[in-house]
C-alpha positions as CSV (number, residue, x, y, z in Angstrom):
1,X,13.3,2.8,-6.4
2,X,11.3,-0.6,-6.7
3,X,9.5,-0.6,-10.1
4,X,5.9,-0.8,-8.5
5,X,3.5,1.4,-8.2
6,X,0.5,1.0,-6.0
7,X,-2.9,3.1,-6.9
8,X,-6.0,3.5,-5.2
9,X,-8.5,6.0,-4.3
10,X,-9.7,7.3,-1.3
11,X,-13.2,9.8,-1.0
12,X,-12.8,13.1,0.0
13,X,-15.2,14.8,2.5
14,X,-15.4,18.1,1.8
15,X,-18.9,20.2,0.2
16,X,-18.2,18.6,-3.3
17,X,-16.9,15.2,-2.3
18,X,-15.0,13.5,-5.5
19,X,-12.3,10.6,-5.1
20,X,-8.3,11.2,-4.5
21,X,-6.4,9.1,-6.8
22,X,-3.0,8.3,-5.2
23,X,0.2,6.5,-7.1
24,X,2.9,6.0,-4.6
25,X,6.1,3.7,-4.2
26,X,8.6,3.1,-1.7
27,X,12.2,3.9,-1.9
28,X,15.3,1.8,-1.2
29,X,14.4,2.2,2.4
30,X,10.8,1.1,2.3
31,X,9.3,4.8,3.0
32,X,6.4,5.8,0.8
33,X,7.5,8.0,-2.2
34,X,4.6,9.5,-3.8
35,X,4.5,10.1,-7.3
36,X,0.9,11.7,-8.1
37,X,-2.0,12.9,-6.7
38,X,-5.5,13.6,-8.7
39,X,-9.2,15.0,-7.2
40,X,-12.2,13.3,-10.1
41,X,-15.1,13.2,-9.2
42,X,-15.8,9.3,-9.0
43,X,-13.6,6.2,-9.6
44,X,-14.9,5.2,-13.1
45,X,-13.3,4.1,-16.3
46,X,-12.9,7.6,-17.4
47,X,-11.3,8.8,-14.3
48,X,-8.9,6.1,-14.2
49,X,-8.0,6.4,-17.8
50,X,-7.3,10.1,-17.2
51,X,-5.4,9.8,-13.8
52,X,-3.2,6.8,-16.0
53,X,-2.8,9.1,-19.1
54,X,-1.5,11.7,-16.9
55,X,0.6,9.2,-15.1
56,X,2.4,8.0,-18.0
57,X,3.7,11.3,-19.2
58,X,6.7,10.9,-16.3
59,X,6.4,6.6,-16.1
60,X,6.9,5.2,-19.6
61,X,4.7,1.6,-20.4
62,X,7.6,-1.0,-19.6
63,X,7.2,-5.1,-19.1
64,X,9.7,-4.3,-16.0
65,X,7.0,-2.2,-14.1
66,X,4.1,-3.5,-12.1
67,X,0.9,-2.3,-10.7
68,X,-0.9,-3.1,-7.5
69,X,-4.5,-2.2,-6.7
70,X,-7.8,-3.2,-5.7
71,X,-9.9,-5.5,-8.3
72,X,-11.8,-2.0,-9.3
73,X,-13.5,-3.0,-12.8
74,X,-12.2,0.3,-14.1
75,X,-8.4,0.2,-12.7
76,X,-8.1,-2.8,-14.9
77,X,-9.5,-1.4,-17.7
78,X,-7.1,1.8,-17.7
79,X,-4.3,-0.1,-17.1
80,X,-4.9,-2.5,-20.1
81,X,-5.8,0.6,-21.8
82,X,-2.6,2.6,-20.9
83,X,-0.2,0.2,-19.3
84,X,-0.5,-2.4,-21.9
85,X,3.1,-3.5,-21.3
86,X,2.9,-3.7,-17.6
87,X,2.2,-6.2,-14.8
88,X,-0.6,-6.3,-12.5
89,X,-1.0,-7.6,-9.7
90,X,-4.1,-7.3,-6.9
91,X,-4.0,-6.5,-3.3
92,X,-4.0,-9.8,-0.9
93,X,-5.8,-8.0,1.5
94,X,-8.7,-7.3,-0.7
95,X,-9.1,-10.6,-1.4
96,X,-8.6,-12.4,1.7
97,X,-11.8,-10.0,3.2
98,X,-13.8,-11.8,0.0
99,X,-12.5,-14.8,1.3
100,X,-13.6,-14.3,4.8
101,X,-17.0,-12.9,3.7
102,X,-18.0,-15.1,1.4
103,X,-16.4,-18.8,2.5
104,X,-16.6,-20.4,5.3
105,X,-13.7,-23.4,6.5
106,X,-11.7,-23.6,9.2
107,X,-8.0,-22.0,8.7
108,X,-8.6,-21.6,5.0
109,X,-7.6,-17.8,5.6
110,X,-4.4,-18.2,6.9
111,X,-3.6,-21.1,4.2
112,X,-4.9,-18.6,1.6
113,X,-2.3,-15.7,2.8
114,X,0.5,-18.3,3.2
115,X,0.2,-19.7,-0.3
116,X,0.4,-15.9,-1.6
117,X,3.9,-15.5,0.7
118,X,5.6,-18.1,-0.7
119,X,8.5,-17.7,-2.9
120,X,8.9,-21.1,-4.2
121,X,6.3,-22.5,-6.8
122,X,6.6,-26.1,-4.8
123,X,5.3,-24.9,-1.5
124,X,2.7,-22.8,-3.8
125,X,1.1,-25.9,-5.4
126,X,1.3,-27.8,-2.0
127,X,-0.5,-25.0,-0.2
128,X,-2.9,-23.9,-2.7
129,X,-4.1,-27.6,-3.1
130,X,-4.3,-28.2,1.0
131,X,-6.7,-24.8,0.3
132,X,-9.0,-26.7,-2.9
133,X,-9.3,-29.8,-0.8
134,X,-10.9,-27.7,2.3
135,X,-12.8,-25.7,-0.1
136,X,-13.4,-26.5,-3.8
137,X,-15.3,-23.3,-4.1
138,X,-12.9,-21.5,-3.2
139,X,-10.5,-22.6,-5.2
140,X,-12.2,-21.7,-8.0
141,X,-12.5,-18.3,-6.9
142,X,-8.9,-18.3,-6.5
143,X,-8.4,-19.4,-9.8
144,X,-10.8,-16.8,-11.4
145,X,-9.1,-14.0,-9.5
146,X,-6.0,-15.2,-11.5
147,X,-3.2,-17.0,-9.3
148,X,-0.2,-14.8,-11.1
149,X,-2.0,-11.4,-9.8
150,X,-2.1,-12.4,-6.3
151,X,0.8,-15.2,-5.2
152,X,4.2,-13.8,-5.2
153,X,5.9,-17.0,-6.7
154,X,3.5,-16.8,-10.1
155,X,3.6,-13.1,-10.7
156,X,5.3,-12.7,-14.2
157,X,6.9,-9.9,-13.3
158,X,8.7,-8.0,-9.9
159,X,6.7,-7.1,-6.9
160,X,9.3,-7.6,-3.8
161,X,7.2,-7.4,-0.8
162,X,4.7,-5.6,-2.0
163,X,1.8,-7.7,-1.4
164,X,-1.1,-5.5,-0.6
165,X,-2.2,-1.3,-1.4
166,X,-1.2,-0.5,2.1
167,X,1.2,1.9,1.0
168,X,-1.4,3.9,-0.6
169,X,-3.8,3.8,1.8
170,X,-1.4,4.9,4.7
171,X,-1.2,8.0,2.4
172,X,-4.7,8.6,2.7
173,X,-4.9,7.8,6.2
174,X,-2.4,10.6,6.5
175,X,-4.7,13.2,4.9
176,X,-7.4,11.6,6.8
177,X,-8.1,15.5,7.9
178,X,-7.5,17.6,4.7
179,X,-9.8,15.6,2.9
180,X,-12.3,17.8,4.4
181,X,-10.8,20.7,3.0
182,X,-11.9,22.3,-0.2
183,X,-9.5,21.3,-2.9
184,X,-6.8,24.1,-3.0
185,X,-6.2,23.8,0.7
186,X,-5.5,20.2,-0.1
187,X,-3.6,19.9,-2.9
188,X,-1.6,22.7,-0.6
189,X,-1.7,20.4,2.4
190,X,-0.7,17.5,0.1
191,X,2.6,20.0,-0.8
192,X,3.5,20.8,2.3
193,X,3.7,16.9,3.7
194,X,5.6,16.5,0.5
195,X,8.1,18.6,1.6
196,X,8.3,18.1,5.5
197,X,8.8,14.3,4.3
198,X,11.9,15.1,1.7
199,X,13.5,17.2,3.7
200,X,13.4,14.9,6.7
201,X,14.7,12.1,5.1
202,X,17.5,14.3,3.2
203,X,18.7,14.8,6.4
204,X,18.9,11.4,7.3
205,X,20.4,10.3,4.4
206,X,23.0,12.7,4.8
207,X,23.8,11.4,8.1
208,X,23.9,7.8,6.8
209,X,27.5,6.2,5.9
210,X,26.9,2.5,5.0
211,X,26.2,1.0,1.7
212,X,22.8,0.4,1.3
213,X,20.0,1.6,2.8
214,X,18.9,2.2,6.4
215,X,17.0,-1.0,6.9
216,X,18.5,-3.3,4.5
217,X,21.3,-2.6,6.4
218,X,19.6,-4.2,9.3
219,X,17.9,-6.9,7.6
220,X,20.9,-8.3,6.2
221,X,22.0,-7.8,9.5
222,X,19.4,-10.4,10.9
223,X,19.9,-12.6,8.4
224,X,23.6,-13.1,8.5
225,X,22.7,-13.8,12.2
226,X,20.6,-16.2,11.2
227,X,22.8,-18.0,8.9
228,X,26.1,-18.3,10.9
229,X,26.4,-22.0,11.6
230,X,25.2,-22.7,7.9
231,X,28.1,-25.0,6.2
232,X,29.3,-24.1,2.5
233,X,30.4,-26.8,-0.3
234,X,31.2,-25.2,-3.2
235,X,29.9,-26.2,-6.6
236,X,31.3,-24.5,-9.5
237,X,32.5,-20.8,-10.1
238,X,30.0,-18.8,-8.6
239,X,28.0,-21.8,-7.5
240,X,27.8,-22.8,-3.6
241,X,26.0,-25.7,-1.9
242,X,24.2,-24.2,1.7
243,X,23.4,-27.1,3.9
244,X,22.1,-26.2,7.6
245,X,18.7,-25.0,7.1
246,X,15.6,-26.5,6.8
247,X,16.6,-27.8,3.4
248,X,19.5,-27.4,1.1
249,X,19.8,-24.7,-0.7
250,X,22.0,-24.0,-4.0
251,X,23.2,-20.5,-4.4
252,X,24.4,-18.7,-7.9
253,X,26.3,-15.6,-6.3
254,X,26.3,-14.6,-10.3
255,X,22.7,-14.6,-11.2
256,X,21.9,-13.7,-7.9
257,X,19.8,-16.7,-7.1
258,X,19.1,-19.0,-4.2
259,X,16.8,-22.5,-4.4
260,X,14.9,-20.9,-1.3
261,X,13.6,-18.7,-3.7
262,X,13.7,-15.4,-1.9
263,X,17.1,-13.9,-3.5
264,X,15.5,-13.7,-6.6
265,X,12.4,-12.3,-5.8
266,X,13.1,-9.5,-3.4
267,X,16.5,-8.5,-4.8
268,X,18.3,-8.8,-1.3
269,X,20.9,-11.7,-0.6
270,X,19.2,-14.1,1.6
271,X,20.7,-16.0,4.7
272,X,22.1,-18.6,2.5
273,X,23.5,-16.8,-0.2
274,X,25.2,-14.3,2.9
275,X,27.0,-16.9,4.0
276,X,28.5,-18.4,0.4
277,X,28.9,-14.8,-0.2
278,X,31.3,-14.9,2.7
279,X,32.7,-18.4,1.9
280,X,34.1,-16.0,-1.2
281,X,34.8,-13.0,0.3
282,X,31.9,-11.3,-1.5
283,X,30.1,-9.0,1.0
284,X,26.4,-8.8,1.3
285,X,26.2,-5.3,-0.6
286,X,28.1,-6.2,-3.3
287,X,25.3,-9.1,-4.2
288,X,22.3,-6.5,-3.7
289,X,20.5,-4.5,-6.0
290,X,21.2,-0.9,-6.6
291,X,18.0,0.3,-5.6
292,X,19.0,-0.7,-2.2
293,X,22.2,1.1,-2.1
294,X,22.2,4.5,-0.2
295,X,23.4,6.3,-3.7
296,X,20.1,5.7,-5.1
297,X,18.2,6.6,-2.1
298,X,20.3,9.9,-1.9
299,X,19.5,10.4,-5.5
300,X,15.7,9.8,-4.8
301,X,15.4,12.9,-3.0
302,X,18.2,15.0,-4.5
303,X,14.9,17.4,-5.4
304,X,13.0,19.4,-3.2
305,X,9.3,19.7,-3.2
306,X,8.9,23.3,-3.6
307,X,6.2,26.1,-2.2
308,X,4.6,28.7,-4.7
309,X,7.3,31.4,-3.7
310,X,4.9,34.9,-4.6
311,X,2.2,35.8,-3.6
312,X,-1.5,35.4,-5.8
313,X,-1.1,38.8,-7.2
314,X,2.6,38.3,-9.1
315,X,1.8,35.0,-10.7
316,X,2.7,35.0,-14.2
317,X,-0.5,33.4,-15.8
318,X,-1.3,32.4,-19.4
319,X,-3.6,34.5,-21.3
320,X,-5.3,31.6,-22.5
321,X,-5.7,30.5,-18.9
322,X,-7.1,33.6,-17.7
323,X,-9.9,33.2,-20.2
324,X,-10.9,29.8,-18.7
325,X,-14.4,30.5,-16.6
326,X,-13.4,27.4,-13.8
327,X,-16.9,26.5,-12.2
328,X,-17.4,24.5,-9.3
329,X,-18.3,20.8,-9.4
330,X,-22.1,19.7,-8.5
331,X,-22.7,19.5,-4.4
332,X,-23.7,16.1,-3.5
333,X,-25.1,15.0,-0.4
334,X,-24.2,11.3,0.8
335,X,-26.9,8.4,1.8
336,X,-27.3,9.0,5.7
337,X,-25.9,11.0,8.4
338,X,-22.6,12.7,8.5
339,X,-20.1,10.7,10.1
340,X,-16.7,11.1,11.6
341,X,-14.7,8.1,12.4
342,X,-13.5,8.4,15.9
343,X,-12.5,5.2,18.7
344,X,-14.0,4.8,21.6
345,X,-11.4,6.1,24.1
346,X,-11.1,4.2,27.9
347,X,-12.3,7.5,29.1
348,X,-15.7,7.7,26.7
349,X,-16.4,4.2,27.9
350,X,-16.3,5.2,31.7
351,X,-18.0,8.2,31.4
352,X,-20.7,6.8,29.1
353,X,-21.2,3.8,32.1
354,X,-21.4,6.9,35.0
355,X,-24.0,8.8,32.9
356,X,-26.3,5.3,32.4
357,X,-26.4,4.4,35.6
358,X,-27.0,8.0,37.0
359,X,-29.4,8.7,34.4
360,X,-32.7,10.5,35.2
361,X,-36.1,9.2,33.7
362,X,-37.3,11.3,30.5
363,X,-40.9,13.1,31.5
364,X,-43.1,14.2,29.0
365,X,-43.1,18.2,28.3
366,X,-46.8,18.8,28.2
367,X,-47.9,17.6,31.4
368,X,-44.1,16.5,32.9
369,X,-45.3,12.8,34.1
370,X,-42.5,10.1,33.1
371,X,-43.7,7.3,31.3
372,X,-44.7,8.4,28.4
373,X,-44.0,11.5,25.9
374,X,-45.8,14.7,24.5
375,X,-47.0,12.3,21.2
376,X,-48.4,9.5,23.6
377,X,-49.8,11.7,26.3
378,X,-53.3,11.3,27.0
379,X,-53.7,13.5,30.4
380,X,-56.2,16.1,29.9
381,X,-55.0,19.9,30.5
382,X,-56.8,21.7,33.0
C-alpha cells in the first residue's frame, strides 16, 4: 500500500445535510482502498481536527506518509495540527481550475500541468519559467501555492502518481445516491460497498499467479516494449549506461534509480532500468517495490468487511451507552431550489425539440384569450 492518503469531503443530501469526510488510498493495483469515513456537520477546523484525531488512532504521524487534498484553510490546519510529521501535498486539479478562472494566456494550462508531471527538477525549472515569462502573475501564484505541494519533482516526500483527490472523489461519486439517505442507512450502504469490493477483488487475487500486481504487471509490460532496441554500457557494479532514448540515461539497479527520474519517484523500474536489468539478468520484479508485489496486495484484503450479524434486539450494548439521550442534528434548508444532477440524454433533447415546436399558445384562465394572463387581463366579465 502507497503511503498516501487522499481526504476530502463531499455534502450529503439528506433532511440534515452535514459533510462526508472520506480518507482513501490505493492498493498495489491502483483500486481505491478506503480507510475511513466520517458524517460532521460542516468542513471546518474543528471537524477536520476531529476526523484527523480519529484518523491517527490506526495511521501513526510519520515523515514517510503524505497527504493530498484540496487547499481547504481548515485541512491544513488539522494536518499541521495532527500530522505534524507528514507531507502535504495539494490537488493539481484544484489549482489548474484557479488557474483557468483567474488568468488568462494562451497554453499556460497545459504548461502549468506539464511542469507538475515532471520527474526531473531540470525540465521543472525549464517549464515553470516558459510559464512566468507568459504570465508573471501567475507565477507568483504558483509560487505562493508552494511549488513542493503541487509539482511531483519538488515534493519532499512520496506521492507516485497521485497528483490530484480523484480517488476520493470517485468514492463519493459512488455514493452519489446514499447521500440522500439518513445516516444509518448510509454508513450501512457505505458497509455493504465495502464488502462487495473486498470480496471481489479476493477473488481476483486469488486467481492471480505473477509477481506483482495486476497492472504493474502490464505496465512493465509496455515498458519493456518500449525499451527493446535500448543499448546497455555498463558502468560499475550495479551501475549501467542506457543510450537509445531521447537522452542518456544512467541507471543504479541498487538504489533503484534512473537519471530519467521516474524509477525513483514511482517505485516501478522504468524502460531504462528494464533493460540494464536484463543486461544483468535481474528481472523487472525483483527491482520493484513490495507494495507492488501480489503478496502485499493479498495481504491488503486478507480481512473481510463484516455485516452486524444479529439482529437490533440481541446487541450487547454498554450501560453507559444506553444512558446517552442521541438527538438529531438541526434541519437546514439550502440557498435555492432542490436540485438533482441529471445529463441531458439524446432522447430529452428530441423530445424537448418535438414539444417546442408543437407547443400550443398559453390563454389566460379568466376570460381564455391568448396573449396575455389572468394578472394582465383587462377584458371585462360579463
Amino acid at each position: 500500500m502507497r503511503q498516501v492518503i487522499v481526504i476530502d469531503g463531499t455534502f450529503l443530501k439528506n433532511k440534515y445535510k452535514g459533510v462526508l469526510l472520506v480518507a482513501t488510498a490505493l492498493d498495489g493495483n491502483s483500486n481505491l482502498y478506503p480507510i475511513a469515513f466520517g458524517v460532521v456537520d460542516s468542513e471546518n477546523d474543528r471537524s477536520w481536527e476531529w476526523f484527523l484525531t480519529q484518523l491517527k488512532l490506526v495511521i501513526d504521524d510519520d515523515r514517510h506518509l503524505a497527504f493530498i487534498s484540496d487547499r481547504h484553510g481548515s485541512i491544513v490546519k488539522g494536518l499541521e495540527k495532527v500530522y505534524p510529521e507528514a507531507r502535504h501535498g495539494i490537488c493539481i486539479h484544484h489549482l489548474l481550475n484557479n488557474v483557468v478562472t483567474y488568468y488568462h494566456g494562451k497554453g499556460l494550462v497545459g504548461l502549468v500541468s506539464k511542469a507538475s508531471k515532471t520527474y526531473r527538477v531540470a525540465d521543472f525549472d525549464k517549464t515553470f519559467a516558459n510559464v512566468c515569462n507568459i504570465s508573471p502573475a501567475i507565477g507568483k501564484y504558483l509560487r505562493d501555492a508552494d511549488v513542493q505541494k503541487w509539482a511531483r519533482c519538488q515534493f519532499p516526500g512520496y506521492r507516485y502518481d497521485l497528483r490530484t483527490t480523484n480517488p476520493a472523489e470517485s468514492i463519493n461519486s459512488a455514493l452519489r445516491s446514499p447521500r440522500e439517505f439518513p445516516l444509518i442507512p448510509l454508513l450501512d450502504s457505505i458497509r455493504e460497498m465495502l464488502t462487495r469490493w473486498f470480496y471481489k477483488r479476493k477473488k481476483l487475487i486469488a486467481k492471480h499467479n505473477h509477481p506483482l500486481t495486476k497492472k504493474v504487471e502490464l505496465k512493465i509490460a509496455r515498458r519493456t516494449r518500449k525499451g527493446v532496441t535500448f543499448e546497455v554500457y555498463p558502468v560499475s557494479e550495479g551501475r549501467l549506461l542506457v543510450r537509445g532514448d531521447m537522452f542518456d540515461c544512467l541507471v543504479d539497479l541498487d538504489r533503484r534509480t534512473c537519471s530519467c527520474g521516474k524509477f525513483d519517484l514511482l517505485k516501478i523500474p522504468c524502460r531504462h532500468a528494464i533493460k540494464a536489468g536484463f543486461h544483468v539478468g535481474r528481472q523487472p520484479h525483483t527491482l520493484t517495490d513490495l507494495m507492488y508485489t501480489t503478496g502485499a496486495w493479498r495481504e491488503a484484503y486478507q480481512e473481510s468487511i463484516n455485516p452486524i450479524g444479529v439482529p437490533e434486539d440481541a446487541w450487547s450494548i454498554p450501560e453507559d451507552v444506553k444512558k446517552v439521550n442521541v438527538l438529531p442534528p438541526e434541519t437546514r434548508k439550502a440557498a435555492g431550489r432542490n436540485r438533482k444532477r441529471r445529463y441531458e440524454t439524446v432522447e430529452d433533447k428530441i423530445r424537448s425539440s418535438q414539444s417546442s415546436q408543437t407547443k400550443q399558445p398559453r390563454k389566460c384562465s379568466r376570460c381564455g384569450i391568448s396573449g396575455h394572463n389572468r394578472a394582465t387581463c383587462k377584458i371585462p366579465i360579463g
